[in-house]
Each structure stands twice: as structure tokens, then as C-alpha cells.
N, C-alpha and C positions, 0 to 999 in steps of 0.2 A: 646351766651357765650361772644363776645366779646364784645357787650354792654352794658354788666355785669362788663366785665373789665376795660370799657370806664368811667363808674360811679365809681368805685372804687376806679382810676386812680385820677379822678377830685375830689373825696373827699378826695383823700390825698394829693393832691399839688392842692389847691382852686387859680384858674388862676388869675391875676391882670389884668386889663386892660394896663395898658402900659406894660405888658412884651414882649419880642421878645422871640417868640416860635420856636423851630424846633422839627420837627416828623420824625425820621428815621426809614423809612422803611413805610413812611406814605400813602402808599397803594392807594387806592381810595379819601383819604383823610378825611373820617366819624369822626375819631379820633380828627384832628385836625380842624374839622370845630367847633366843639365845642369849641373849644379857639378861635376862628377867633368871635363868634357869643358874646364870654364873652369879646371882645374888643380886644385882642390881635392882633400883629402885627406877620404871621403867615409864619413858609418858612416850606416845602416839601420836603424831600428826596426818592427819591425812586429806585430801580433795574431796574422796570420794566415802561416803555414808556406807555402800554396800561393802567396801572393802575396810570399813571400820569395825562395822559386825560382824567379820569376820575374823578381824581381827581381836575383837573382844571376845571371842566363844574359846580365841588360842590361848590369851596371855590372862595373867592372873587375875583372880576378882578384884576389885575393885581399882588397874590399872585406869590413869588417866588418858582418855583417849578423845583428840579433837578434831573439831570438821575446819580444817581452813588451808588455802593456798601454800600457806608455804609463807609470802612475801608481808603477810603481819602473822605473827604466832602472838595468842593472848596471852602473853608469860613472862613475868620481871626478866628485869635485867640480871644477868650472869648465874643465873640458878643454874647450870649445870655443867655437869664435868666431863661429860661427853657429849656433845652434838654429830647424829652421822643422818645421813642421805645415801643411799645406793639405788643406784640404775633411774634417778629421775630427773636428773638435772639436762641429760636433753631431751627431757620433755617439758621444761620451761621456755618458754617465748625467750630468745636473745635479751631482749629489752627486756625481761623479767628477772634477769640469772642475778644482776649485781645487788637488789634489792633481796631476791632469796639468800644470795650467802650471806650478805650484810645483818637478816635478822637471824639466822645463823649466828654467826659473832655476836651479837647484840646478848642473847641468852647462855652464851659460853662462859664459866667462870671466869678469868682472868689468868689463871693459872689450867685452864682446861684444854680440853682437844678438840678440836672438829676433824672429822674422815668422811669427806665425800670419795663416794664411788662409782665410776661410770664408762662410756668407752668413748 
């Protein structure tokens, strides 16, 4: 399924090579190696430490990759041209969703994208 949704994701926002990517809630990282692989400049966010080493052994060396919720990311404002999430925003608390996409937005360029994906 969620490879399904991996392809989905990238035929609706077709990645550029110089864009700056971030993937919250970027897991192992499968998601976001495929924008690392189409030339992207790629960061990581994730909850969970064990699923960050794992995602660091996938994506390239020296990838930026962080341990946090989601709902403060430690990252300026609009630095990047893509912002995506797949398959975790129902796994955020109700009362947690409007501050996750808001910091979301918050680091999206102005002229950028956000692609949430979920069911």
C-alpha cells in the first residue's frame, strides 16, 4: 500500500532536482529516498530514533535527519520547496493535527508545496 502511495505522491508533485525536501514523519526513510535519488537536497523528520537509523543507513551521507514530533520542527521559516507527510497524520492526536500542518506551512517556501498523504 504504501508504495502505492509513494507513486501517487511523486506523480502528483514530479520532484525537481534542486528542490529542498523535508518528509515528516519520514520513517525509515523509503519515501524520501526517492527524492534524494531524483537529485533533491533531502531533510528527515521523525518521532522515532530507531526508525531514523534506519533511515540513515537508506539515504545519503551526510542527510539531515531529526528526532521530533512533528508539531515544532527546529527549522527556519520557509526553507523549503517541498514539505510532504504520508500515512501519518492519523496518527497524530485530533488536537494535534492543526499545529502539525501549521508547522508544516511555517517551513514551506512561500512559493512551495506541501503533499500530505493519508487515508
Amino acid at each position: 500500500m504504501q508504495a502505492g502511495v509513494r507513486k501517487v505522491a511523486l506523480g502528483v508533485v514530479q520532484p525537481q532536482a534542486e528542490w529542498r525536501v523535508l518528509d515528516v514523519g519520514c520513517g525509515t526513510g523509503t519515501g524520501l529516498a526517492l527524492y534524494a535519488d531524483a537529485g533533491c537536497t533531502v531533510v528527515g523528520a521523525d518521532v522515532s530514533a530507531a526508525m531514523l537509523d534506519i533511515a540513515r543507513a537508506r539515504l545519503p551521507d551526510g542527510t539531515e535527519l531529526l528526532r521530533t514530533d512533528g508539531d515544532t520542527l527546529p527549522l527556519g521559516d520557509g526553507g523549503f520547496d517541498l514539505v510532504i507527510t504520508s500515512m501519518v497524520l492519523h496518527e497524530v492526536p485530533l488536537h494535534a493535527r492543526v499545529a502539525f500542518v501549521t508547522e508544516m506551512a511555517r517551513v514551506t517556501r512561500s512559493d512551495g508545496r506541501m503533499l500530505l498523504t493519508d487515508f
